[in-house]
N, C-alpha and C positions, 0 to 999 in steps of 0.2 A: 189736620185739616186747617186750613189757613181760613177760614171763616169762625172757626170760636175767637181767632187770636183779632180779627178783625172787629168782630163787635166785641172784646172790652177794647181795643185800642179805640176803636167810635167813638167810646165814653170819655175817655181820657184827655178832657180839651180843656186846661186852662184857659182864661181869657187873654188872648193877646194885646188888649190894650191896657194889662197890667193894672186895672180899674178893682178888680174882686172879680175872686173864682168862686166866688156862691151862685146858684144857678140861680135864675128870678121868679121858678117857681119852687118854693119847699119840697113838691113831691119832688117834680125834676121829671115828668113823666118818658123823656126820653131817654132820659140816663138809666133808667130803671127797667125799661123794656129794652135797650140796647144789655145790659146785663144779664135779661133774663134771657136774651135771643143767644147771647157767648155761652153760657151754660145748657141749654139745649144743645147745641153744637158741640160742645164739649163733651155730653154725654154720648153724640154719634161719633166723634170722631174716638172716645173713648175704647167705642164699642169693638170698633176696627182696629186700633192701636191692640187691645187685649185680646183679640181673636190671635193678631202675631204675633203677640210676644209671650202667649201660653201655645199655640200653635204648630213652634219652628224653635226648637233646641239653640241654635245658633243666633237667631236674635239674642237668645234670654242671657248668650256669652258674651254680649258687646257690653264692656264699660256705660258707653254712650247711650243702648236702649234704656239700661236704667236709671240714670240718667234724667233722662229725657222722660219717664212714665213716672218718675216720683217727683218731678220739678212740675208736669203737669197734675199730679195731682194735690199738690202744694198751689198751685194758680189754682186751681178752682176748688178747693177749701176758704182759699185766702176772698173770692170773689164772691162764695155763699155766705160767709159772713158780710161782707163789702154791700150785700143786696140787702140782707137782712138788716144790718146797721141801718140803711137810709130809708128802708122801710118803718124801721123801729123809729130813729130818733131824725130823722128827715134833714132839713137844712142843717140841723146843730153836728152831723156826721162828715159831713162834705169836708170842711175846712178845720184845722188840719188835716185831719184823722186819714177821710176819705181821699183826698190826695196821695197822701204818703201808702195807702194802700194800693190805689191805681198805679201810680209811680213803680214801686214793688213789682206788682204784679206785669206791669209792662217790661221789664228787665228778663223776669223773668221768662216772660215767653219769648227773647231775644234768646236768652240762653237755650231754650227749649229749642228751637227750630235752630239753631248752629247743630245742639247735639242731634236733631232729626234729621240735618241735612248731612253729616257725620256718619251714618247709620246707614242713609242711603247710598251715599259719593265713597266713602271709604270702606263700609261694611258690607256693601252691595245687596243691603237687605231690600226684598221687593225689586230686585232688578233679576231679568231671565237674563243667562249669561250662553 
């Protein structure tokens, strides 16, 4: 579901006039509700991802499904910490820490949605032929 991957990428905004990437509020209240909104999402889109690929023999055969279900659950392990972190230790988490986990995790879901688009375009999973 291209909406968990949207709201962490939402989060993921260095400052472009290369001034400091600390936000100007400690909480960061948006960065924080955009995080919790990607993990909601993540959970539904989980939901559907694991109905197919316990569901349909022939997903569970694609290199790419797995792939693709262990890279996403790798991003959102790496994002419940990333939440909890800035909830815990607030501003002092953002810079490096928090970056370099966003950063990660943003790649991450690059790789995830190649291997999903993979699954679908080459494995013809979810496609009526």
């Amino acid at each position: 579901m291209p909406q968990a991957k949207e709201a962490y990428d939402g989060r993921f905004q260095p400052a472009i006039d290369g001034e400091d990437c600390r936000p100007s509020d400690p909480s960061d209240a948006d960065t924080l509700w955009l995080l919790g909104a990607g993990l909601v999402m993540a959970a539904l889109a989980a939901t559907a991802g694991l109905t197919d690929f316990l569901g349909e023999p022939r997903v569970r055969a694609l290199r790419a499904a797995w792939h693709h279900m262990i890279g996403n659950i790798v991003a959102v392990l790496a994002e419940i910490v990333n939440l909890w972190q800035r909830l815990e230790q607030g501003d002092a988490f953002v810079v490096p820490t928090g970056l370099v986990v966003s950063a990660g995790v943003t790649l991450l879901l690059l790789y995830n949605g190649w291997r999903g688009w993979e699954m679908v375009y080459r494995g013809r999973v979810g496609v009526a032929d």
